[in-house]
C-alpha positions as CSV (number, residue, x, y, z in Angstrom):
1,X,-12.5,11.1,-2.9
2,X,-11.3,11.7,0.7
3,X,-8.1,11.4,1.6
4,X,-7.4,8.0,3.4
5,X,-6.3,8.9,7.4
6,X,-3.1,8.5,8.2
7,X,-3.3,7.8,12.0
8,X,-2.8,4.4,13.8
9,X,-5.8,2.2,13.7
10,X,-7.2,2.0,17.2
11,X,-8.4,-1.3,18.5
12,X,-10.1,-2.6,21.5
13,X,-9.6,-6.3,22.6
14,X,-11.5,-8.1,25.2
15,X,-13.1,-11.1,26.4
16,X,-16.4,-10.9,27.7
17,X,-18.4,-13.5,30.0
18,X,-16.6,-16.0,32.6
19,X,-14.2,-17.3,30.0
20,X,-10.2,-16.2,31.8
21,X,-8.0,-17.9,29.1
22,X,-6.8,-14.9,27.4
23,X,-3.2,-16.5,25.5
24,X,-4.9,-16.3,21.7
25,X,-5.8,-12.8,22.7
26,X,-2.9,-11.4,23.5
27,X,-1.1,-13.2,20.7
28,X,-3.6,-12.0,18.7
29,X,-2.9,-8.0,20.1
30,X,0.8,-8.3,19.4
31,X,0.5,-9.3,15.9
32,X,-2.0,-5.8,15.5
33,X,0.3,-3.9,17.4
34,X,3.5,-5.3,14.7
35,X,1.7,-3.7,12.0
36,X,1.4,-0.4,13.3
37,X,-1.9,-0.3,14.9
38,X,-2.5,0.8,18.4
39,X,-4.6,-1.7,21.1
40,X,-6.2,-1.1,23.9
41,X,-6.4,-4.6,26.1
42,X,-9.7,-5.0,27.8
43,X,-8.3,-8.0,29.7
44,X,-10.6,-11.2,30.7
45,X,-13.9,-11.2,32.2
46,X,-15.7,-8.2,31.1
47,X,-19.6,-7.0,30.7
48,X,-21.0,-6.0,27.8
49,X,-20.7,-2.7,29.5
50,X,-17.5,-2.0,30.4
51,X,-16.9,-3.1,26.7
52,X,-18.9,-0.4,25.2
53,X,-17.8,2.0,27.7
54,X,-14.1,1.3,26.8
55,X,-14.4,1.0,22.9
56,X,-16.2,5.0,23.8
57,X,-13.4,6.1,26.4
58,X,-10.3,4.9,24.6
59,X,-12.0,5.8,20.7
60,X,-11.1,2.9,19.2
61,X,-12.4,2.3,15.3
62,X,-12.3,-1.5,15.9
63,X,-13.8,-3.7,18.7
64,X,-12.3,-7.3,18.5
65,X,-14.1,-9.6,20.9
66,X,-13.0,-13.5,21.6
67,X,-14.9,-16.0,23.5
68,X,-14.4,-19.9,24.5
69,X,-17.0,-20.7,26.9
70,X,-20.7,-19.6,25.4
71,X,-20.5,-16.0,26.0
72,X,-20.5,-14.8,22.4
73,X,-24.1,-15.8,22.0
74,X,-25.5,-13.2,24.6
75,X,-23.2,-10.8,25.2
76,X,-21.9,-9.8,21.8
77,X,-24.6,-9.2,20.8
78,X,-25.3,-6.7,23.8
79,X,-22.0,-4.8,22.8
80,X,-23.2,-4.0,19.2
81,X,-26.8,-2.7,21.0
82,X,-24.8,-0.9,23.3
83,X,-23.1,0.7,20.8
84,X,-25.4,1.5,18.6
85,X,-27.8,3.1,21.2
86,X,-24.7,5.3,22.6
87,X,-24.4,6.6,19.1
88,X,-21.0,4.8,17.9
89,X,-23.1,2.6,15.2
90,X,-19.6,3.0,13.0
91,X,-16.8,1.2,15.1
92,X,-16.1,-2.1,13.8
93,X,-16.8,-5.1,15.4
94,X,-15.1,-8.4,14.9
95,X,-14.9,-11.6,16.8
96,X,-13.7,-14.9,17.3
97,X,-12.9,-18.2,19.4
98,X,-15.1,-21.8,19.3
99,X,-18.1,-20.4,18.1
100,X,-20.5,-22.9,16.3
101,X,-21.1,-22.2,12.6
102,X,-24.6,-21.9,13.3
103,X,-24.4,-19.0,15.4
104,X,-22.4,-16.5,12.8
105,X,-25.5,-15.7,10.9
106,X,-26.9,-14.5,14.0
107,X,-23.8,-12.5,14.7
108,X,-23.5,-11.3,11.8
109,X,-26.8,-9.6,12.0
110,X,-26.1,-8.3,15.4
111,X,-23.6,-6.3,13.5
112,X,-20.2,-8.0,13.7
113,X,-18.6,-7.8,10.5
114,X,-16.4,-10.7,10.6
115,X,-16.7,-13.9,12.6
116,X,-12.8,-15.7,12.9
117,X,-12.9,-19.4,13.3
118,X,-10.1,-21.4,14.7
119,X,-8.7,-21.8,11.7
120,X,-7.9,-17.9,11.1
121,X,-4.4,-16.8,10.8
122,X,-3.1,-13.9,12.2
123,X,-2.3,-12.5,8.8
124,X,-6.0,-12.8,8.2
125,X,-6.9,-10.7,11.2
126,X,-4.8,-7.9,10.7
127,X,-5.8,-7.6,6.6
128,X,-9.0,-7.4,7.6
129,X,-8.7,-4.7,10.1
130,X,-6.4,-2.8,7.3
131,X,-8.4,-3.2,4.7
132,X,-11.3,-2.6,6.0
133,X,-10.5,0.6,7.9
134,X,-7.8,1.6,5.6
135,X,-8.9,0.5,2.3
136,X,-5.6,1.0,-0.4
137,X,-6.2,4.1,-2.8
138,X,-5.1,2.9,-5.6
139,X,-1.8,5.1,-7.5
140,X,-3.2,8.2,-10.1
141,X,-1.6,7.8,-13.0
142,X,-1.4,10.3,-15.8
143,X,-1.2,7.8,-18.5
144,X,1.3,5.6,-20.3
145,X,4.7,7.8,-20.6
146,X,6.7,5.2,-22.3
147,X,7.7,1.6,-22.6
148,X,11.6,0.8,-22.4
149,X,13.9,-1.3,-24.2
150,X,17.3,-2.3,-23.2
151,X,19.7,-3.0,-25.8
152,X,23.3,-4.2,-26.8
153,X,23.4,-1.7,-29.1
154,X,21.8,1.9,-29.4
155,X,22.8,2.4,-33.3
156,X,21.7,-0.9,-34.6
157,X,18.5,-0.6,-32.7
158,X,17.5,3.2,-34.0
159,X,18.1,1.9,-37.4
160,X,15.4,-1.3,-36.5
161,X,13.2,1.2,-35.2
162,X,13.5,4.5,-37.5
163,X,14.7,2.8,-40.5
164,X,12.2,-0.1,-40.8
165,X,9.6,0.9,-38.7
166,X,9.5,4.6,-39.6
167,X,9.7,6.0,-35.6
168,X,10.7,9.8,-35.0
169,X,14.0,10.0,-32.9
170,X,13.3,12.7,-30.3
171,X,16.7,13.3,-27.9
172,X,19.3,11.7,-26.9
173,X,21.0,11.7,-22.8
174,X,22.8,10.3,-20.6
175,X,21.2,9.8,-17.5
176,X,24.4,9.2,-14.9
177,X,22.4,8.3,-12.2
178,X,20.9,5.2,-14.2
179,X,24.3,4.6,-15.7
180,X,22.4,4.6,-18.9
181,X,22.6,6.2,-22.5
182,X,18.9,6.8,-23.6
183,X,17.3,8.4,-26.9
184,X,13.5,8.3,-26.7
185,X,11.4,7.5,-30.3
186,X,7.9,8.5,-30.9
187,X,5.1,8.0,-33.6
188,X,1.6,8.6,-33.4
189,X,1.4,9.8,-29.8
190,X,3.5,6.6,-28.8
191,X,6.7,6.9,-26.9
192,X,9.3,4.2,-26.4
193,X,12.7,4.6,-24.6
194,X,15.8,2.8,-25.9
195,X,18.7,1.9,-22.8
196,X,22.1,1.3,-23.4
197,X,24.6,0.6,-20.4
198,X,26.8,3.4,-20.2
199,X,29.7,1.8,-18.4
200,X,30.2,-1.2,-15.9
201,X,27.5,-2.0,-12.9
202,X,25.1,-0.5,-14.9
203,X,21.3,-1.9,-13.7
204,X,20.8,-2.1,-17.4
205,X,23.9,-4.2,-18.2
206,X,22.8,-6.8,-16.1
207,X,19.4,-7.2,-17.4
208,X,21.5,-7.5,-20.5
209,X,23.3,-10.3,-19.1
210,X,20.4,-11.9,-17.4
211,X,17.9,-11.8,-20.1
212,X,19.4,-10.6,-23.6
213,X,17.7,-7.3,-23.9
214,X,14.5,-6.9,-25.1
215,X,11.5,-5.2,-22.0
216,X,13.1,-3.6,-19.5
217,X,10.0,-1.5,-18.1
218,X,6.9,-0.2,-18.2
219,X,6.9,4.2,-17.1
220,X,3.8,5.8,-16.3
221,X,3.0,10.1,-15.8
222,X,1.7,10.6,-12.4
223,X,1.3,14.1,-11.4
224,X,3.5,13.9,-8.4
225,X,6.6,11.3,-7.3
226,X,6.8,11.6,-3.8
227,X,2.7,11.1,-3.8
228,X,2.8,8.3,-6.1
229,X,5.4,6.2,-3.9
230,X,3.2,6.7,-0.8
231,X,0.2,5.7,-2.7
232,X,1.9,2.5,-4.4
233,X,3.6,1.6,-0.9
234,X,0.5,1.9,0.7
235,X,-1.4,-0.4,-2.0
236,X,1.5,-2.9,-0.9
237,X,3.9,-2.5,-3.6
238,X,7.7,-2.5,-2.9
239,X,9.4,0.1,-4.5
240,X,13.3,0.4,-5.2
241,X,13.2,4.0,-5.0
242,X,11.5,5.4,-1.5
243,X,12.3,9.1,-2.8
244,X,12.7,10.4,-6.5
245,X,16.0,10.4,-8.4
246,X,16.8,12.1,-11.5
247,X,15.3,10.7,-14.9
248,X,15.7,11.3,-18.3
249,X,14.1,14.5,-20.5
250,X,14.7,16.9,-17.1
251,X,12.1,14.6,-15.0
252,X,12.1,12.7,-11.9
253,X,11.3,9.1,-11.4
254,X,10.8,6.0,-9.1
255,X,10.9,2.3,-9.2
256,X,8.6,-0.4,-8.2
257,X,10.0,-3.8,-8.0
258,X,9.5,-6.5,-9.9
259,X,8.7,-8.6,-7.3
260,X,5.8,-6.3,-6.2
261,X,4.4,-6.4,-10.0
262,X,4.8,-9.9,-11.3
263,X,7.9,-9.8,-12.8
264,X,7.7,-6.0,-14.6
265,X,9.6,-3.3,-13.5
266,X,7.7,-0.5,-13.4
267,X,8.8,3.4,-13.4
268,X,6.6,6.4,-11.8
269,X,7.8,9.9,-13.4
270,X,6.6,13.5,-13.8
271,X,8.3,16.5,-14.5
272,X,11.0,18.0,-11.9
273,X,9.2,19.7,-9.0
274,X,10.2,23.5,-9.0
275,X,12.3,24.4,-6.0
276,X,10.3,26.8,-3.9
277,X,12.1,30.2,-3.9
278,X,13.5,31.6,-0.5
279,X,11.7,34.5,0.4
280,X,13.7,37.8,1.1
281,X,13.3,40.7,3.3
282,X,15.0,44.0,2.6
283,X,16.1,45.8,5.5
284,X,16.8,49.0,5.8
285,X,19.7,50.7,6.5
């Protein structure tokens, strides 16, 4: 799978045809422009031509085109021919204004991916664009690493969990960072986390307080941190942690919150990257 481009998305917006009321337009540009993207403005009044020759010139990806007065049903359609007969088959063309239900069949046949009535938010617009030319990849994980549990107390719940329930104690830690006192269990390939606060302000103390123990969340092996943030912030999650910190069992990890991930917090970790060594140069005496 190719990796997804990182650069701006470049737009062209224009109106084409004798229609000069360009407010939703430009509202329109400054809400593409908040999210990152880059727009060229065509301005009001323009032939199919200097359309195409623009979307060419400036190498947009996108070709937003908005009409009020008629023009949509002749000259859009001459953009996408133009287009397409200049070799540029591949930018994407949108459109919008008080264009009759009727005609969006035909548009869309003329090549415009997406026809925006007046009832279109701007929200709608830009997720379109996004999605569309930068389609989320979604985060590679490894596998399930472990599910934790926070708990009152570490002893009583090993004995629950070894005693009754026959699970393998593996190592115990404490992980200052969290503020946490952990011992991992295993059996049959499955790994779960106990979490006990290790002193005041602990995260996990006041899940304790809040909810009583019991879930506190879900880990999963990725291969790399640092690329699994990027690849969850770019699917739209909101993580907690924007670089790794230090995790238990010598790895590093990063949060996604809750509020991203209906309600579960969710941990990304993989073993601590090696530290590249300095390279050295003998010189002679």
């Amino acid at each position: 799978m190719p990796a997804a481009s990182t650069k701006p998305i470049r737009v062209f917006l224009g109106k084409v045809g004798l229609d000069g009321h360009d407010r939703g337009l430009l509202t329109v540009a400054r809400a593409l422009q908040e999210t990152g993207m880059e727009v060229v403005y065509g301005g009001v009044r323009k032939t199919a031509e200097q359309v195409a020759r623009a979307a060419i010139q400036e190498d947009v990806e996108a070709v937003g085109l908005s009409s009020l007065s008629g023009a949509h049903s002749t000259h859009f359609a001459k953009v996408a021919r133009l287009l397409s007969k200049l070799g540029r088959r591949e930018i994407l063309l949108f459109c919008g204004g008080i264009i009759p239900p009727g005609d969006h069949a035909a548009l869309c046949r003329a090549g415009f991916a997406r026809v925006f009535t007046p009832g279109a938010t701007l929200a709608d617009i830009t997720q379109f664009i996004q999605e569309t030319l930068r389609p989320a990849r979604p985060v590679k994980l490894a596998g399930l690493d472990h599910i934790a549990i926070a708990t009152h107390d570490l002893e009583k719940s090993l004995a629950l969990f070894c005693g009754a329930l026959g699970m393998r104690e593996t190592g115990r830690e404490t992980v200052p960072s969290q503020k946490v006192r952990t011992t991992f269990l295993e059996f049959k390939g499955t790994h779960l986390e106990l979490l006990e606060a290790d002193r005041e302000g602990s995260p996990v103390e006041n899940f304790l307080k809040t909810r009583g123990g019991g879930v506190h969340h879900v880990a999963f092996a990725v291969k790399n941190v640092p690329e699994a943030i990027s690849q969850a912030r770019a699917a739209g999650l909101t993580m907690i942690d924007v670089a790794p910190r230090p995790g238990a069992r010598g790895k590093e990890v990063a949060f996604a919150h809750p509020t991203a991930t209906h309600g579960t917090l969710m941990e990304f970790t993989a073993p601590k990257r090696q530290k590249q060594k300095q390279l050295t140069t003998n010189k002679r005496k």
